[in-house]
TIKETOR-157197 format. One record per atom (N, C-alpha, C): x, y, z; residue number from 1; atom name; residue in one letter. Coordinates in nm, 2 decimals, padded with zeros to 4 digits. Each point is the difference from the previous one (the first is absolute). Layout:
! TIKETOR-157197
<<X,Y,Z>,NUM,"CA","a">
...
END
This chain:
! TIKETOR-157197
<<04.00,01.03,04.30>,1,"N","x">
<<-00.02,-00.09,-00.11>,1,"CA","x">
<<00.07,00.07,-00.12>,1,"C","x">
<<00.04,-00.05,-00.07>,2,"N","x">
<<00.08,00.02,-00.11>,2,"CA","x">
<<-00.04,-00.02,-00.15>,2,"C","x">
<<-00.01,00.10,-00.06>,3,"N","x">
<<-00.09,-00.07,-00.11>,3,"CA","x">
<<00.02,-00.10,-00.12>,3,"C","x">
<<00.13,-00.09,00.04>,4,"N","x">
<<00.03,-00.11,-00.08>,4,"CA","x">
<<-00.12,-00.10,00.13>,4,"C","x">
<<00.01,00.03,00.08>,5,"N","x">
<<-00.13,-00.11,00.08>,5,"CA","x">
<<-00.14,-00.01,00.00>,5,"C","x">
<<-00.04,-00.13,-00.04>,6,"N","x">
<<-00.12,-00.05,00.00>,6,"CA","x">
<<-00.06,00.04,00.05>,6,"C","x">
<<-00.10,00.04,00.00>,7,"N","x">
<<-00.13,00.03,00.12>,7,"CA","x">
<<-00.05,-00.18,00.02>,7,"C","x">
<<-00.02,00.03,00.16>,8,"N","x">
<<-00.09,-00.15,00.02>,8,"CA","x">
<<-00.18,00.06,-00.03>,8,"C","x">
<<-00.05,-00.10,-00.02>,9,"N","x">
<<-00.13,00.06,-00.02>,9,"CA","x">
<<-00.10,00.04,00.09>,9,"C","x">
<<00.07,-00.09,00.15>,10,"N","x">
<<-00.11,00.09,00.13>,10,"CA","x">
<<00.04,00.11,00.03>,10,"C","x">
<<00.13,00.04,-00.05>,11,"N","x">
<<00.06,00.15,00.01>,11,"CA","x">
<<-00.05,00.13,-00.03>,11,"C","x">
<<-00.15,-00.01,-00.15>,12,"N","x">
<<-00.05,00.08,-00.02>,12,"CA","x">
<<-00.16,00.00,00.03>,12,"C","x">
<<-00.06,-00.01,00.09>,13,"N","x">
<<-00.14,00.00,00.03>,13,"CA","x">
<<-00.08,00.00,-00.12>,13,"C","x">
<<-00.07,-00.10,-00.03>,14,"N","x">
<<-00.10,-00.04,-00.09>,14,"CA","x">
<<00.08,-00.04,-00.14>,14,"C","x">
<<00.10,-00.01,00.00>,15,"N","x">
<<00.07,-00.03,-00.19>,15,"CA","x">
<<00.01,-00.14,00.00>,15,"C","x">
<<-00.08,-00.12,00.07>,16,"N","x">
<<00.02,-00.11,-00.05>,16,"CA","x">
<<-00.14,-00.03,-00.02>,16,"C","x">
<<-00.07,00.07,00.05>,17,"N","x">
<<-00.20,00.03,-00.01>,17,"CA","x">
<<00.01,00.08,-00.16>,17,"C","x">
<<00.06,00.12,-00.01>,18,"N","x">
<<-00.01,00.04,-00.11>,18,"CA","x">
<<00.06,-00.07,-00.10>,18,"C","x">
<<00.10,-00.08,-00.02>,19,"N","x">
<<00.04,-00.08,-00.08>,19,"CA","x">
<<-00.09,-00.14,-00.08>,19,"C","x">
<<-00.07,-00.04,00.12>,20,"N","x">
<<-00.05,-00.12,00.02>,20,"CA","x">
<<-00.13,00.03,-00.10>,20,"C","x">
<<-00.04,00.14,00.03>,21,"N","x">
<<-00.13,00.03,-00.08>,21,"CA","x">
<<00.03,00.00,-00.14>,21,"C","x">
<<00.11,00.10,-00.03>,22,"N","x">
<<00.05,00.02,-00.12>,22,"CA","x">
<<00.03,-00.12,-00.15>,22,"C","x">
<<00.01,-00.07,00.09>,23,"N","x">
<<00.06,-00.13,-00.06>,23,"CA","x">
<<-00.16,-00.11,00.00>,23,"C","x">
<<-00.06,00.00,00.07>,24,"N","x">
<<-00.17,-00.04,-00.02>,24,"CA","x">
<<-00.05,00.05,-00.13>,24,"C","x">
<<00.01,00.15,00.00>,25,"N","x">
<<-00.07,00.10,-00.14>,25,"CA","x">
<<00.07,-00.05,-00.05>,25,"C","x">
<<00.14,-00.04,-00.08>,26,"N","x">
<<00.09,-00.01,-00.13>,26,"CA","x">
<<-00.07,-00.13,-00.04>,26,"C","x">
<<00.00,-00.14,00.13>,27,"N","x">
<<-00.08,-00.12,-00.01>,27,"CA","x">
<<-00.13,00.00,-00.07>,27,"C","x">
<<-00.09,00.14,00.04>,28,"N","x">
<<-00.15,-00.05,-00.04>,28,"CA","x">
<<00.04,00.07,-00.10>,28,"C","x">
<<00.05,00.09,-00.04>,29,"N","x">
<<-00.01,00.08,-00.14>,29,"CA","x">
<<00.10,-00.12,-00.15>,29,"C","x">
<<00.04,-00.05,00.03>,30,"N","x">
<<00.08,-00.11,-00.03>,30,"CA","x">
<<-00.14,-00.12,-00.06>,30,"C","x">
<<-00.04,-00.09,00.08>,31,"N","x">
<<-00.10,-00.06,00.01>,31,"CA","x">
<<-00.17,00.03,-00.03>,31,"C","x">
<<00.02,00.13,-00.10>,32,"N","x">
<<-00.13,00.00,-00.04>,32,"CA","x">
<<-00.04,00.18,00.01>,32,"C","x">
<<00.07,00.10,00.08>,33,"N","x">
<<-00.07,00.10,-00.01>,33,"CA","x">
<<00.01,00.07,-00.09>,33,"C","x">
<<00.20,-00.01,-00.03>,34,"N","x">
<<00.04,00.10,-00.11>,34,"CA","x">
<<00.01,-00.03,-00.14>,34,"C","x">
<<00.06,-00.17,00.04>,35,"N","x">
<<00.02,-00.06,-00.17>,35,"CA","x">
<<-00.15,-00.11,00.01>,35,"C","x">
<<-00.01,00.04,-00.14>,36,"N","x">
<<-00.21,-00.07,-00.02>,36,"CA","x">
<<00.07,-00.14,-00.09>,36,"C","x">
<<-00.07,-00.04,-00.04>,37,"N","x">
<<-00.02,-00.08,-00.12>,37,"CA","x">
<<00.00,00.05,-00.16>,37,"C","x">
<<-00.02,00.14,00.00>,38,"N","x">
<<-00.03,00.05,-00.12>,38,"CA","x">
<<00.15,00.08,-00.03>,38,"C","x">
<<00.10,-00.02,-00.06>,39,"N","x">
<<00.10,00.03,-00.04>,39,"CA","x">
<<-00.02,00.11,-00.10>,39,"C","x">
<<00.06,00.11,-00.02>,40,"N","x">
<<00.00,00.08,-00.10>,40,"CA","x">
<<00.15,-00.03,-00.11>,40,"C","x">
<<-00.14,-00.02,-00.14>,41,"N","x">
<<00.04,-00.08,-00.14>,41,"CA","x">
<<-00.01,00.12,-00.10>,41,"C","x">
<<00.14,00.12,00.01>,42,"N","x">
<<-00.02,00.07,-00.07>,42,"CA","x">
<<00.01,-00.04,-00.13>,42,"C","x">
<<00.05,-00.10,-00.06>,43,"N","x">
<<00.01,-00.02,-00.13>,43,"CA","x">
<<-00.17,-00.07,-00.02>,43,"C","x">
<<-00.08,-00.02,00.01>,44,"N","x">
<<-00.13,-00.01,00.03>,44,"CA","x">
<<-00.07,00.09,-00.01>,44,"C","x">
<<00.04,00.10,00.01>,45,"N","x">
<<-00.05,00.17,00.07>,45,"CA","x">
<<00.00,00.03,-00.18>,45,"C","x">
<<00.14,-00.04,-00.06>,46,"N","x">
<<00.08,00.08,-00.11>,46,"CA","x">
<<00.00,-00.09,-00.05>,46,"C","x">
<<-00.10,-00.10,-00.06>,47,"N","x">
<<-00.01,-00.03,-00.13>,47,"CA","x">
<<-00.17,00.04,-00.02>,47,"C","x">
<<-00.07,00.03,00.11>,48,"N","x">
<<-00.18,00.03,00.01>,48,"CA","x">
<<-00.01,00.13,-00.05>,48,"C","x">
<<00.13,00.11,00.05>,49,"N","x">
<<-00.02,00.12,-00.04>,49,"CA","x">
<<00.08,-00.02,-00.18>,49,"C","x">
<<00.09,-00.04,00.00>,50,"N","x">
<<00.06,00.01,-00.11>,50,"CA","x">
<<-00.15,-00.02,-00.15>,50,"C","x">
<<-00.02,-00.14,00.04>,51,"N","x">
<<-00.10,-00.02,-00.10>,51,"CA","x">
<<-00.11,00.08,00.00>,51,"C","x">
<<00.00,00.03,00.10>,52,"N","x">
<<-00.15,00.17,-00.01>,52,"CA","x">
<<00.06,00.12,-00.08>,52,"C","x">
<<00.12,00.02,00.00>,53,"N","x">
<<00.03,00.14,-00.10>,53,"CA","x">
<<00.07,-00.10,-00.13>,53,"C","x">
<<-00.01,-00.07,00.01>,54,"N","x">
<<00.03,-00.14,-00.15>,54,"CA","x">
<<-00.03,00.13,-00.19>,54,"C","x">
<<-00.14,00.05,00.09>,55,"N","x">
<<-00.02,00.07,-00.14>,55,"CA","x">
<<-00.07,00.12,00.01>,55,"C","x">
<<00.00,00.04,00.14>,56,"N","x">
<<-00.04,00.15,-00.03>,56,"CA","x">
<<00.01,00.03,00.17>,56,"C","x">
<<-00.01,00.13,00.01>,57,"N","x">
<<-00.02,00.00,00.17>,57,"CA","x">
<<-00.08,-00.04,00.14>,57,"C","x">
<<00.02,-00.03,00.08>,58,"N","x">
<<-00.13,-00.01,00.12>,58,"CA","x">
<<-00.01,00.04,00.07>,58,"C","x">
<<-00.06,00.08,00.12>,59,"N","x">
<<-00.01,00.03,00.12>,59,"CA","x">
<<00.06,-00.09,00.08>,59,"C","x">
<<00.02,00.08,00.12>,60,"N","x">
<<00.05,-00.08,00.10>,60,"CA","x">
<<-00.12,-00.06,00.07>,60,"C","x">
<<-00.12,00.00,00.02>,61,"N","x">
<<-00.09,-00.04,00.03>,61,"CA","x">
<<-00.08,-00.08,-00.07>,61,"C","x">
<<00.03,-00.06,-00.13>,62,"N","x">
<<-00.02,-00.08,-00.05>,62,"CA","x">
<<00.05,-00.10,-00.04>,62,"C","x">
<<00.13,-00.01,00.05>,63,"N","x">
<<00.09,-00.12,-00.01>,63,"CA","x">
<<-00.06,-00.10,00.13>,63,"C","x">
<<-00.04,-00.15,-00.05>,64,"N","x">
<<-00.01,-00.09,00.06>,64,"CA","x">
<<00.05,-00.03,00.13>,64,"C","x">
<<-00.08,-00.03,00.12>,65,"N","x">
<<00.06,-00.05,00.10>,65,"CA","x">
<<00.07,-00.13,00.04>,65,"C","x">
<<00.10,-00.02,00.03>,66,"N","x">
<<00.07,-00.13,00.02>,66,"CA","x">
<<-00.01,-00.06,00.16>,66,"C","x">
<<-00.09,00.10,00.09>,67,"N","x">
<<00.00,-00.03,00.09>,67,"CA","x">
<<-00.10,00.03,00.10>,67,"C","x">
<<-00.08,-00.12,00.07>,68,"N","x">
<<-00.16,00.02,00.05>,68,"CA","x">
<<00.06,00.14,00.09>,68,"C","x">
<<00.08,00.02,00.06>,69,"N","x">
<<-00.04,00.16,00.09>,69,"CA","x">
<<00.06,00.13,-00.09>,69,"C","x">
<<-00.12,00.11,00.03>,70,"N","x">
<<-00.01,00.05,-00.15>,70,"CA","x">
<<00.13,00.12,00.04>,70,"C","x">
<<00.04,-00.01,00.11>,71,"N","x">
<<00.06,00.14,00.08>,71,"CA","x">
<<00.15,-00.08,-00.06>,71,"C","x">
<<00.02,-00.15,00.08>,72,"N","x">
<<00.19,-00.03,-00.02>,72,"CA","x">
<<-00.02,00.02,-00.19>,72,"C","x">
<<-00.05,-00.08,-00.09>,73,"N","x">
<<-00.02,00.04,-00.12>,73,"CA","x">
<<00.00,00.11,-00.04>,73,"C","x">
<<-00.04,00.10,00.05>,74,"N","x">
<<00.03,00.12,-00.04>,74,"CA","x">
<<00.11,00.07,-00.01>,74,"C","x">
<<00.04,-00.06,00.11>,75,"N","x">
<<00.16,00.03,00.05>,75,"CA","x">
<<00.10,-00.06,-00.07>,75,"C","x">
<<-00.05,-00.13,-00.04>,76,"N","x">
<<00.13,-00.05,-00.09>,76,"CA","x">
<<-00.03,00.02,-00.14>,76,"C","x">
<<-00.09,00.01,-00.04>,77,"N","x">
<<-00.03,00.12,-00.18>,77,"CA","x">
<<00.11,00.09,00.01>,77,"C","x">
<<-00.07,00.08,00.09>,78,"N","x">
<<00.11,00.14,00.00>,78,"CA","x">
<<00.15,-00.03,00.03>,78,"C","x">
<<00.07,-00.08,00.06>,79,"N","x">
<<00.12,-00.03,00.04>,79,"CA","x">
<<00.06,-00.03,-00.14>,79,"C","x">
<<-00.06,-00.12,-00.07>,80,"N","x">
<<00.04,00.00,-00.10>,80,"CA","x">
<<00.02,00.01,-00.12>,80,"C","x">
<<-00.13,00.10,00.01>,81,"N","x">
<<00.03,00.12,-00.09>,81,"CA","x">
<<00.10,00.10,00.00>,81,"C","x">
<<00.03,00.07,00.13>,82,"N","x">
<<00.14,00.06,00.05>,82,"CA","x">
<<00.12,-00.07,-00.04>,82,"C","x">
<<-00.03,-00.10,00.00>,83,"N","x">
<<00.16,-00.13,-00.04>,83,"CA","x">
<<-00.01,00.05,-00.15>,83,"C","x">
<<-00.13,-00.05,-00.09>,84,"N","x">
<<-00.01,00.00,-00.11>,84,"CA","x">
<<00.06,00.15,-00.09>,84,"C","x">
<<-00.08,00.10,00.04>,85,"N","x">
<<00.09,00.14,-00.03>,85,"CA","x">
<<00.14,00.01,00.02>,85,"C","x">
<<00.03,-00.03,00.10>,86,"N","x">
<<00.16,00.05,00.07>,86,"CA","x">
<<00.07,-00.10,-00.11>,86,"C","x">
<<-00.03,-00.13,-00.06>,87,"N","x">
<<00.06,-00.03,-00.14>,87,"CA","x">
<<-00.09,00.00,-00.10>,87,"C","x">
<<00.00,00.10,00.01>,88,"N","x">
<<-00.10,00.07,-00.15>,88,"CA","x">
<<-00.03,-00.09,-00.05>,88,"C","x">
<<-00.12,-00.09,00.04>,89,"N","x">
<<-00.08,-00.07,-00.12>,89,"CA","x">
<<-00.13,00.03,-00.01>,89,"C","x">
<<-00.04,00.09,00.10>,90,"N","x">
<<-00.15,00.08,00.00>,90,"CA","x">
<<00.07,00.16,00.05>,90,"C","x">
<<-00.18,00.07,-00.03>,91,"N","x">
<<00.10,00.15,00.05>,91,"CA","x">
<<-00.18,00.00,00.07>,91,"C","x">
<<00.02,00.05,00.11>,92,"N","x">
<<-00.10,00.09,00.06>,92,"CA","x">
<<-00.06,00.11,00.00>,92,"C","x">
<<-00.12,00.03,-00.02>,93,"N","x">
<<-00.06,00.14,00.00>,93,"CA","x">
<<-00.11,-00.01,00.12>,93,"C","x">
<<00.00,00.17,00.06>,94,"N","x">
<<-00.11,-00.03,00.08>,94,"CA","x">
<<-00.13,00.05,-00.11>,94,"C","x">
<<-00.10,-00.08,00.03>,95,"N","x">
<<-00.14,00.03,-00.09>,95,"CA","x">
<<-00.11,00.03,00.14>,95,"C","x">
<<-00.03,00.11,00.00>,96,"N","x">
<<-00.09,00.03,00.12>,96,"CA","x">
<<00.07,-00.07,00.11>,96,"C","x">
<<-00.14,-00.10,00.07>,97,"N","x">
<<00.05,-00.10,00.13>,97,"CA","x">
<<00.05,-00.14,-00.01>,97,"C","x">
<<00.08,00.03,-00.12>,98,"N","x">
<<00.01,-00.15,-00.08>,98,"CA","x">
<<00.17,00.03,-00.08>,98,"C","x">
<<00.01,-00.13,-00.02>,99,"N","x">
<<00.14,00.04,-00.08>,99,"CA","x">
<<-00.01,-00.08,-00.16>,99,"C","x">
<<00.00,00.07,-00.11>,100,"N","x">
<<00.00,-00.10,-00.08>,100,"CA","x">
<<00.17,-00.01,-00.05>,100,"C","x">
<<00.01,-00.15,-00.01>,101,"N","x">
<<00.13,-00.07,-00.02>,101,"CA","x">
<<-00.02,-00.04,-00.12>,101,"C","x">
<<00.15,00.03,-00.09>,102,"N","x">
<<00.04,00.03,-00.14>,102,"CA","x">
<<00.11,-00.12,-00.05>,102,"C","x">
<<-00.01,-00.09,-00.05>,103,"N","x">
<<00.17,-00.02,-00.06>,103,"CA","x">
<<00.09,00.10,-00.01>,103,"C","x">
<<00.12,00.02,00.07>,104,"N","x">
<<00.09,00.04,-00.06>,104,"CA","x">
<<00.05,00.05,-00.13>,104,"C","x">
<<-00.02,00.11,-00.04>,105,"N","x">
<<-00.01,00.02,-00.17>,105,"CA","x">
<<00.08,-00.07,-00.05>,105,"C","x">
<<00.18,00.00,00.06>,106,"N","x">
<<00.04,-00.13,-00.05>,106,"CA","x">
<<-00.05,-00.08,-00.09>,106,"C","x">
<<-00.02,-00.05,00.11>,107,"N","x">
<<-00.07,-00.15,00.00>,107,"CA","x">
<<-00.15,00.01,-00.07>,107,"C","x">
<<-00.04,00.06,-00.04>,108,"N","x">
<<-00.12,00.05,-00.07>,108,"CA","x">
<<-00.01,-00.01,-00.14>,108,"C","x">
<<00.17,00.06,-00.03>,109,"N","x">
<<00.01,00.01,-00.14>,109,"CA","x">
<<00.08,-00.10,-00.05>,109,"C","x">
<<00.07,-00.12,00.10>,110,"N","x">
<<00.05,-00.11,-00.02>,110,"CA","x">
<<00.16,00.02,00.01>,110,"C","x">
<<00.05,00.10,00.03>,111,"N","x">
<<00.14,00.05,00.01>,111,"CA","x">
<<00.07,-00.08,00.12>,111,"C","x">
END
């Protein structure tokens, strides 16, 4: 065999079984397991936090949830917080087990 040539698929013992399966998982993950209903709306994220440091600082643990499960919400706080720093419009500190989140001094002092 030459390796510009195709393999047939009975030619490899089990690779149309393993294919067959593979392509089922992409189907169910497709259809409900991987993509939900609940879309992540970081500018939603980043106008809830923005208006919480509006006039002084907040914890990370006390910025409002946007989302009934408390664990993906957590996850997308922090994501967007990461976004938010890396263009300096908040700055991060760790406060104990908590982070309190700052305006950007920038943006603090209106510059």
């Amino acid at each position: 065999m030459l390796v510009s040539d195709v393999p047939e698929l009975d030619s490899i013992p089990g690779l149309a079984d393993a294919l067959d399966s593979l392509v089922e998982t992409a189907v169910s993950l497709e259809n409900g397991g991987f993509w939900d209903d609940d879309p992540f709306l970081m500018d939603s994220y980043r106008e809830v936090i923005w208006d919480g440091v509006s006039e002084d600082a907040i914890l990370f643990s006390q910025l409002p949830a946007l989302n009934g499960d408390p664990r993906r919400d957590r996850a997308r706080r922090f994501m967007t917080l990461v976004f938010m720093e890396q263009e300096r419009e908040v700055d991060l500190t760790q406060y104990g087990n908590d982070l309190l989140v700052m305006r950007h001094e920038a943006d603090a002092e209106g510059c």
